[in-house]
TORBATOR-45317 format. One record per atom (N, C-alpha, C): atom name; x, y, z. Coordinates in Angstrom, 1 decimal, padded with zeros to 4 digits. Example, Ala and Ser with C-alpha at 12.3 -4.5 7.8 and 13.67 -1.06 7.14 Angstrom:
BEGIN
["N",[013.2,-005.7,007.8]]
["CA",[012.3,-004.5,007.8]]
["C",[013.2,-003.3,007.8]]
["N",[012.8,-002.2,007.1]]
["CA",[013.7,-001.1,007.1]]
["C",[012.9,000.0,007.9]]
END
This chain:
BEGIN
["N",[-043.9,061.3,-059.4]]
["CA",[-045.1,060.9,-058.8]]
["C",[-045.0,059.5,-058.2]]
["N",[-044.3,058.6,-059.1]]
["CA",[-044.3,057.5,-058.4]]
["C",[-043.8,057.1,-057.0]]
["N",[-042.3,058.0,-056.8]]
["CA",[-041.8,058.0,-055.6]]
["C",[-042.7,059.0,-054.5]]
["N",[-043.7,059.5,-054.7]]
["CA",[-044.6,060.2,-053.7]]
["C",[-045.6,058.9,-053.1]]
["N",[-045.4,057.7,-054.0]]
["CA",[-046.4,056.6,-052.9]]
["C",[-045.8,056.4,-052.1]]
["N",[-044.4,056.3,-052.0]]
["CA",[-043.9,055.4,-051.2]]
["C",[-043.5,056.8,-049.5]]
["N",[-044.5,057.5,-050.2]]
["CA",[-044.2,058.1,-048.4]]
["C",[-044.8,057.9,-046.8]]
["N",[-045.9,056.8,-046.9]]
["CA",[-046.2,056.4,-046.2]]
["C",[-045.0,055.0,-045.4]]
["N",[-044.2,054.8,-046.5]]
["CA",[-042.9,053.9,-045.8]]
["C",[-042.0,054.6,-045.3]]
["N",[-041.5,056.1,-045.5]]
["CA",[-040.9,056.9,-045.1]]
["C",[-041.4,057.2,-043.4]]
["N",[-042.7,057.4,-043.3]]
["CA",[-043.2,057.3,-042.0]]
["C",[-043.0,056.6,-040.7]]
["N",[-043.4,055.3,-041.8]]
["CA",[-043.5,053.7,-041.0]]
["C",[-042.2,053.5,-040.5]]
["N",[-041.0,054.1,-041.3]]
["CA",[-039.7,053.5,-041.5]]
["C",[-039.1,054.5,-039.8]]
["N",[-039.7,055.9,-039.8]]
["CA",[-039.2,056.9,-039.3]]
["C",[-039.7,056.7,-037.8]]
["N",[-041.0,055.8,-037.5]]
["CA",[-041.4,055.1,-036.0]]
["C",[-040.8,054.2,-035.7]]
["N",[-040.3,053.7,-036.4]]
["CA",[-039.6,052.1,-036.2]]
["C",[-037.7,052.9,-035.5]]
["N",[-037.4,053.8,-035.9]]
["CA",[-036.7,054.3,-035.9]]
["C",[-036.4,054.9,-034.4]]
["N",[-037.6,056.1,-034.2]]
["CA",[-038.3,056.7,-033.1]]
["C",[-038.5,055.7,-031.8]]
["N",[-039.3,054.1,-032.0]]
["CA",[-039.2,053.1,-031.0]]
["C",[-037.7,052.8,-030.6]]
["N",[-036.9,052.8,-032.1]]
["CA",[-035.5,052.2,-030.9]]
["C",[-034.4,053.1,-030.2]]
["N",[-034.8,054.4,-030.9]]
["CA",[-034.0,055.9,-030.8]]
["C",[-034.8,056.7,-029.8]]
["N",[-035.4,056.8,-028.8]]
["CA",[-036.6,058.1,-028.7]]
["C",[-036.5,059.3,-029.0]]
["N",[-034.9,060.0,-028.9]]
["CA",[-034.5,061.1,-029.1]]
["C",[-034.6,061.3,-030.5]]
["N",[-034.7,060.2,-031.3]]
["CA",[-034.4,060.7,-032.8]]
["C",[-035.6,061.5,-033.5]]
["N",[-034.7,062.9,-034.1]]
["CA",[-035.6,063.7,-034.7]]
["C",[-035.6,063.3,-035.9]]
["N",[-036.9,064.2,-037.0]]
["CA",[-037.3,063.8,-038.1]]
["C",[-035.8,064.1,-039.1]]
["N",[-035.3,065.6,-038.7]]
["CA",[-034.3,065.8,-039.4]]
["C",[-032.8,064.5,-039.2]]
["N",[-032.9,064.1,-038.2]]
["CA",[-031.9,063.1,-037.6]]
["C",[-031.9,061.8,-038.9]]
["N",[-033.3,061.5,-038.9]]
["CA",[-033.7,060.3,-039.6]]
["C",[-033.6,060.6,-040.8]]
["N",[-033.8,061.6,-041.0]]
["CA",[-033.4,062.1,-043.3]]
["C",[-032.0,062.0,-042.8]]
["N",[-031.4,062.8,-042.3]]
["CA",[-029.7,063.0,-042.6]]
["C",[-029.4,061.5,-042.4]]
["N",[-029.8,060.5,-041.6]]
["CA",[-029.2,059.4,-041.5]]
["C",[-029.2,058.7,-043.0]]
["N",[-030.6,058.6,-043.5]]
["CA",[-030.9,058.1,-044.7]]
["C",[-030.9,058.6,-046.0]]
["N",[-030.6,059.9,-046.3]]
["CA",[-030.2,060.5,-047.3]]
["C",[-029.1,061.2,-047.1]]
["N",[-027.9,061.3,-046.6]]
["CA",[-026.7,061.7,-047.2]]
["C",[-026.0,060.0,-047.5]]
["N",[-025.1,060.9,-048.0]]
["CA",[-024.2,059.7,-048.7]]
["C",[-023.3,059.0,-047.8]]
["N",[-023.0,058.1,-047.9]]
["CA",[-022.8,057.0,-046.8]]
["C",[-022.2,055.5,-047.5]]
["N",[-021.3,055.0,-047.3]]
["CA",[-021.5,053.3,-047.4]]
["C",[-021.8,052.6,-046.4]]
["N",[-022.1,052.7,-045.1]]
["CA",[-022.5,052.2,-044.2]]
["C",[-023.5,051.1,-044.7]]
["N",[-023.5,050.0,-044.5]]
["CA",[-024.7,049.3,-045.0]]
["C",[-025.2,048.4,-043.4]]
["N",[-026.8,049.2,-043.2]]
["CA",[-026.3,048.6,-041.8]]
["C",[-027.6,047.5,-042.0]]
["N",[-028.3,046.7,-040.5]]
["CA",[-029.7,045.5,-040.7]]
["C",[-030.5,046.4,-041.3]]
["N",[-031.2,047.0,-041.4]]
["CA",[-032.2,047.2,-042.3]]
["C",[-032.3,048.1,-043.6]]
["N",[-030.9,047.5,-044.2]]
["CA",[-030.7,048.6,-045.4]]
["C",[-031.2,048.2,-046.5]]
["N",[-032.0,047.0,-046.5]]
["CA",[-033.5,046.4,-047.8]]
["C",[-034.0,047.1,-047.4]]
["N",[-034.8,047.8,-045.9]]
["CA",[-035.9,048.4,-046.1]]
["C",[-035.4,050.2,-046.9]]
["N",[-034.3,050.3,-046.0]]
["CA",[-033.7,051.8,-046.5]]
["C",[-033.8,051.8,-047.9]]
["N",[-033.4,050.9,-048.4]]
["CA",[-033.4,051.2,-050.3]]
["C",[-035.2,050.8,-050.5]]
["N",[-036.4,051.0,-050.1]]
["CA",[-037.6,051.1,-050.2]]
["C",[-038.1,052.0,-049.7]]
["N",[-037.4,053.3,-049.3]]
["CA",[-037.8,054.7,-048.5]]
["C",[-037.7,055.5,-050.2]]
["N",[-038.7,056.3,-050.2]]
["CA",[-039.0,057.5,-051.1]]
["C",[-037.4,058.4,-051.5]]
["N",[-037.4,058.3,-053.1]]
["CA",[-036.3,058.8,-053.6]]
["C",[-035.0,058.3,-053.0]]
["N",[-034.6,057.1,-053.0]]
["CA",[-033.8,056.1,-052.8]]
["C",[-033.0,055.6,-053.9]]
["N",[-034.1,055.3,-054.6]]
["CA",[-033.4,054.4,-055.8]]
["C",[-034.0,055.4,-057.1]]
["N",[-033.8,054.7,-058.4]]
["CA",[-034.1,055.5,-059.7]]
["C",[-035.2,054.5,-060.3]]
["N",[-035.7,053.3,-060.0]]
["CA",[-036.7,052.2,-060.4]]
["C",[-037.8,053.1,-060.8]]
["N",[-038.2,052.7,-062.0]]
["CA",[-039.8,053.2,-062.3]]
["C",[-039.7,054.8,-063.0]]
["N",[-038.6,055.0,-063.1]]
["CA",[-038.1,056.9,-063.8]]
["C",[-037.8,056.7,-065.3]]
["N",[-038.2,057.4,-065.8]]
["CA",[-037.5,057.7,-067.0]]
["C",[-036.4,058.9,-067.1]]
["N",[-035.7,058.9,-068.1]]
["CA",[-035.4,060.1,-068.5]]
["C",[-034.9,059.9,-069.9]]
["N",[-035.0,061.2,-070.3]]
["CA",[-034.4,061.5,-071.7]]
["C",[-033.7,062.4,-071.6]]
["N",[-032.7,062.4,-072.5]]
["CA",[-031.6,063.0,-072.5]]
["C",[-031.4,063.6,-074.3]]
["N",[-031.3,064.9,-074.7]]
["CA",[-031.3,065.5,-075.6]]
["C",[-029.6,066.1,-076.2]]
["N",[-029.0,065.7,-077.1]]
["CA",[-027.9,066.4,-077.2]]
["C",[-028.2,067.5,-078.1]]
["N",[-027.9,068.1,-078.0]]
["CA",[-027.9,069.4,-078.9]]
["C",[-026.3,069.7,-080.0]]
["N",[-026.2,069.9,-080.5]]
["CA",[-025.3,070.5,-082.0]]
["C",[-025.1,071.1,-082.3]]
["N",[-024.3,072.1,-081.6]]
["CA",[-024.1,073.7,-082.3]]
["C",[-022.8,073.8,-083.1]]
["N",[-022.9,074.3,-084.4]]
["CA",[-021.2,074.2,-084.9]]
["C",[-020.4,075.2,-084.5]]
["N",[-019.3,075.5,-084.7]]
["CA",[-018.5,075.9,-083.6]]
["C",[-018.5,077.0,-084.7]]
["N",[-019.1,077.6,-086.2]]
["CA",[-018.8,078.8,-086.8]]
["C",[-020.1,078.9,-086.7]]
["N",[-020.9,078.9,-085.7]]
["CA",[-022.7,079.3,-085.8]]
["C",[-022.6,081.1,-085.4]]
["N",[-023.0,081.9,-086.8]]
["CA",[-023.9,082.8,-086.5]]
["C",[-025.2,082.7,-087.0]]
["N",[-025.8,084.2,-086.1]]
["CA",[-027.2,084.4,-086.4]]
["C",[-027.2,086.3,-087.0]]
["N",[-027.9,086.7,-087.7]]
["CA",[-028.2,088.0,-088.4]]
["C",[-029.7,088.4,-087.9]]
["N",[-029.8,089.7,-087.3]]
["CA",[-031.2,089.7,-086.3]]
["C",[-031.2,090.9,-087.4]]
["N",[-032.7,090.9,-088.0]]
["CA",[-033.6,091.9,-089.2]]
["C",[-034.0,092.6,-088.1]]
["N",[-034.2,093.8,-088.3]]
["CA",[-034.9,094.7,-088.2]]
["C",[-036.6,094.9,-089.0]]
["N",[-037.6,094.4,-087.6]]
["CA",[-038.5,094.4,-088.9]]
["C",[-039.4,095.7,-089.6]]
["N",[-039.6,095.5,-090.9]]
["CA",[-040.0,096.5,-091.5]]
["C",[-041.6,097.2,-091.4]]
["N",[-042.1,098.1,-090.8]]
["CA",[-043.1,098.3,-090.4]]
["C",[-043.4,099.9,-091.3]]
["N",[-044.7,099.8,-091.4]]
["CA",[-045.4,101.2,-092.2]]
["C",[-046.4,101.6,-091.4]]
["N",[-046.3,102.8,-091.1]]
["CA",[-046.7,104.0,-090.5]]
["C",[-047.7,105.1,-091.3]]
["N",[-048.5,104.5,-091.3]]
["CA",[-049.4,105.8,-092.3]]
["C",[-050.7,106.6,-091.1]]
["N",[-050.8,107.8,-091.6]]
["CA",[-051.3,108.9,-090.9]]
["C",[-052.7,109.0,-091.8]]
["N",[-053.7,109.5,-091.6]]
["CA",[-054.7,110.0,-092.1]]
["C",[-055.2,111.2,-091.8]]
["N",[-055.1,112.1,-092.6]]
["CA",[-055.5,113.9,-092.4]]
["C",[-056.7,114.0,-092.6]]
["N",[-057.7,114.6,-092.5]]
["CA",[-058.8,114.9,-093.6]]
["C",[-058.4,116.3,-094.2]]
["N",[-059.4,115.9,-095.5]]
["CA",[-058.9,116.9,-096.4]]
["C",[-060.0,118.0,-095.9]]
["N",[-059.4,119.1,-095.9]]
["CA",[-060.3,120.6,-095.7]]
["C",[-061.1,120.7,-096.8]]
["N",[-062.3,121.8,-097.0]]
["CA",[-063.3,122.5,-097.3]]
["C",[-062.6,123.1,-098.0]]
["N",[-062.9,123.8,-099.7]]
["CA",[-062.5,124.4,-100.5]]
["C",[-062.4,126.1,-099.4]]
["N",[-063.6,126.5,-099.1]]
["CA",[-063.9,127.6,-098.5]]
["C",[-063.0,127.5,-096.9]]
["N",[-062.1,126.8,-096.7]]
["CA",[-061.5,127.0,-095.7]]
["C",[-059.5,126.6,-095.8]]
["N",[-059.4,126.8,-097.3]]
["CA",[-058.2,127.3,-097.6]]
["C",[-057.5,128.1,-097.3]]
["N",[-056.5,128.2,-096.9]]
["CA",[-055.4,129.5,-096.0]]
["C",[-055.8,130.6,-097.5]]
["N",[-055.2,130.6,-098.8]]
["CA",[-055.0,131.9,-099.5]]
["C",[-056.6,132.6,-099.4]]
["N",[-057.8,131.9,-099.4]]
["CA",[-058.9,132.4,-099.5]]
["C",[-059.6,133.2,-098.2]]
["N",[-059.0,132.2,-097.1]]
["CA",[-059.9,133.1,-095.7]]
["C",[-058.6,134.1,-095.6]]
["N",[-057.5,133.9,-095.9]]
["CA",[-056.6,135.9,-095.1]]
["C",[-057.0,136.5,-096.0]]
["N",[-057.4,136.5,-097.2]]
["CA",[-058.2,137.5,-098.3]]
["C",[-059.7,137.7,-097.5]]
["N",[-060.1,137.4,-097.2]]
["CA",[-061.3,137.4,-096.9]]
["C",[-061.3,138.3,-094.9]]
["N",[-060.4,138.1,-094.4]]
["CA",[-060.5,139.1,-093.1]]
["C",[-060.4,140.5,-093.6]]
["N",[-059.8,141.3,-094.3]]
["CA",[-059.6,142.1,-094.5]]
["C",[-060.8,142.8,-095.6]]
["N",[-061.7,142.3,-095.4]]
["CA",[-063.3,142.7,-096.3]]
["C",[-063.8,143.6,-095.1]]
["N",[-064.6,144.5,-095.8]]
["CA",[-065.4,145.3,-095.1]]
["C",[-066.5,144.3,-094.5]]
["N",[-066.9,144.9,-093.6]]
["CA",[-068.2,143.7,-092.9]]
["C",[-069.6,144.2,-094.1]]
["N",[-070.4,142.9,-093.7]]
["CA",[-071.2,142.9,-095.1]]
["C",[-072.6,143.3,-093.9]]
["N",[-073.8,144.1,-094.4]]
["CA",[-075.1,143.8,-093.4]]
["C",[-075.5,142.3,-094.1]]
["N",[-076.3,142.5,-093.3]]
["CA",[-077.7,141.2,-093.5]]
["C",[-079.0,141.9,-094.4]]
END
């Protein structure tokens, strides 16, 4: 974020450029100021004040990590239960009782 103020000198820097160049394009003016270069020419205090130039005002942290060189890992299979719920039938609607029961004479009313 910090280096996003400074893009109004990126501009300033890129008309000042444009007055002494007319031909010079935008892309002309990055490639001049951001590739790598030792050229150090008159205005290279302002160049080192153009956006993402320098590292001033950044942090960083840096994390080492430590893996030992006999690291395994064992992956579980997790154990999960599956249960079903039937309902239970009607005494009067038990298999041995109703095939005894088709073979009845029909009853009146």
């Amino acid at each position: 974020m910090y280096q996003l103020v400074k893009l109004p000198l990126l501009v300033e820097h890129f008309m000042e450029h444009k007055k002494a160049k007319n031909k010079l394009t935008f892309w002309e003016f990055l490639c001049l100021h951001y590739t790598p270069s030792t050229d150090k020419d008159s205005d290279y205090a302002k160049d080192m004040k153009l956006p993402f130039k320098t590292h001033d005002g950044c942090t960083n942290a840096t994390i080492a990590a430590f893996v030992p060189h006999n690291f395994s890992t064992e992956i579980h299979k997790p154990v999960t239960s599956h249960s079903n719920n039937y309902p239970l039938l009607d005494e009067a609607f038990r298999g041995s009782s109703f095939l005894s029961a088709i073979w009845q004479p029909p009853k009146t009313c």
